[in-house]
N, C-alpha and C positions, 0 to 999 in steps of 0.2 A: 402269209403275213411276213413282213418283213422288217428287222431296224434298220433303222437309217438314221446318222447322226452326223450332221453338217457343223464343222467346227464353226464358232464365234455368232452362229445365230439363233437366236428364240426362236422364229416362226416362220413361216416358207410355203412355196406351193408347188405340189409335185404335180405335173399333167399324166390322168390316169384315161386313158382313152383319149376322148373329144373333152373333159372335164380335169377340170383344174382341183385338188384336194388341199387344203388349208392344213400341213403338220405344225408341230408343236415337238421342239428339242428339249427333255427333260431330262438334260443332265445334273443340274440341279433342283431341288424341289421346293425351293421358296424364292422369294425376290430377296433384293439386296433389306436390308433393316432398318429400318428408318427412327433416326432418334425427336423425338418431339418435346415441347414443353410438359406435355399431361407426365410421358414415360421416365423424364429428370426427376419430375417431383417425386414419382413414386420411388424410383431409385433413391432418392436421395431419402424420404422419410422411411425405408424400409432396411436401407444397404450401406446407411454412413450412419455419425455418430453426428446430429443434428440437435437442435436443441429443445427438440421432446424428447430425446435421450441423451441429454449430453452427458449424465451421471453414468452411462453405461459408452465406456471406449469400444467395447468387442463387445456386445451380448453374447451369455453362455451359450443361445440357442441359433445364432445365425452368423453370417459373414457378411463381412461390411468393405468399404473401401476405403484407402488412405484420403483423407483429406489434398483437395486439390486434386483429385484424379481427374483425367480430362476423357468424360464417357463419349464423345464425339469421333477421339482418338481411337478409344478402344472399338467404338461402332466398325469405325471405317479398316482395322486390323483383322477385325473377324470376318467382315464381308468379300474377306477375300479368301474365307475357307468354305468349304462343302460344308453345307449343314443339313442334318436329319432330322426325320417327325420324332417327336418324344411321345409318350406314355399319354400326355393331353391332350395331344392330338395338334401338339403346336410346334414349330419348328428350332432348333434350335445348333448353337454353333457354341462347342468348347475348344477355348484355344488360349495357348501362351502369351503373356503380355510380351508387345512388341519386342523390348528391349529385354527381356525376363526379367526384370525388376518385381519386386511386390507390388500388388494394385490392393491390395487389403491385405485383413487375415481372417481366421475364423472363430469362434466361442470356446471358451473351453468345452462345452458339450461335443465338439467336434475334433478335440483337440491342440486348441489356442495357436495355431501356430501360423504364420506369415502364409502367403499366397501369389502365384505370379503366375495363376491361371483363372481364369475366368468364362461364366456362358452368359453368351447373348443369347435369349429366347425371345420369340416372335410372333406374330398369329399368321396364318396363312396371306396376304395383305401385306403382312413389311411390318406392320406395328410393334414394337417395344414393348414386351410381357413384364419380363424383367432381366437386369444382367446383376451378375454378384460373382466375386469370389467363389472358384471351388478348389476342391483339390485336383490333384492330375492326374492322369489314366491311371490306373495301375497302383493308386496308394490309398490304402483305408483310412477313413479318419479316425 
């Protein structure tokens, strides 16, 4: 057995004898993330202050985004990092907002404070799980 990894392509064919073999370059493990109508909505009634919560600016229990965040922006920011399987079996990308500005904060259960990091999560497919405010590597909430 052997790796072989061919910069800049998904997929390729190596001639193994008189037969041609169909590989598969898996230097990353999901596609790029696709943001959809259905994935806004859900972001938005779970991850902003919307107006089935508008009495709640930060809920205690989660993280939200700054009003007027442009999640299309932050899509296309994350899809240019490595992203790994999480715990659900689903794929996911933590990273800094582009400019390190806040994109949210989080609840006081968490610690109430600003945030300028964030995960896009995904399903195997590309689809839009959820993305929200988190903290950054290395800091407890």
């Amino acid at each position: 057995m052997f790796n072989l990894t061919v910069a800049d392509l998904h997929t390729y064919f190596v001639a193994v004898g008189d037969a041609s073999v169909h590989v598969h370059n898996d230097l990353d493990p999901c596609l790029p993330a696709y943001l959809d109508d259905h994935s806004i909505d859900k972001v938005e009634n779970l991850h902003t202050a919307t107006a089935a919560n508008r009495d709640l600016i930060i809920p205690r229990d989660k993280s939200v985004f700054c009003q007027g965040t442009d999640y299309q922006a932050l899509v296309d920011h994350a899809n240019k990092r490595p992203c790994l399987k999480n715990e659900h079996g689903n794929f996911e990308r933590r990273v800094q907002s582009p400019d390190g500005q806040s994109v949210g904060g989080l609840g006081a259960d968490f610690g109430g404070f600003d945030m300028d990091w964030y995960v896009v999560a995904q399903d195997k497919w590309g689809f839009i799980v959820s993305i929200h405010p988190v903290v950054p590597p290395g800091v407890a909430p």
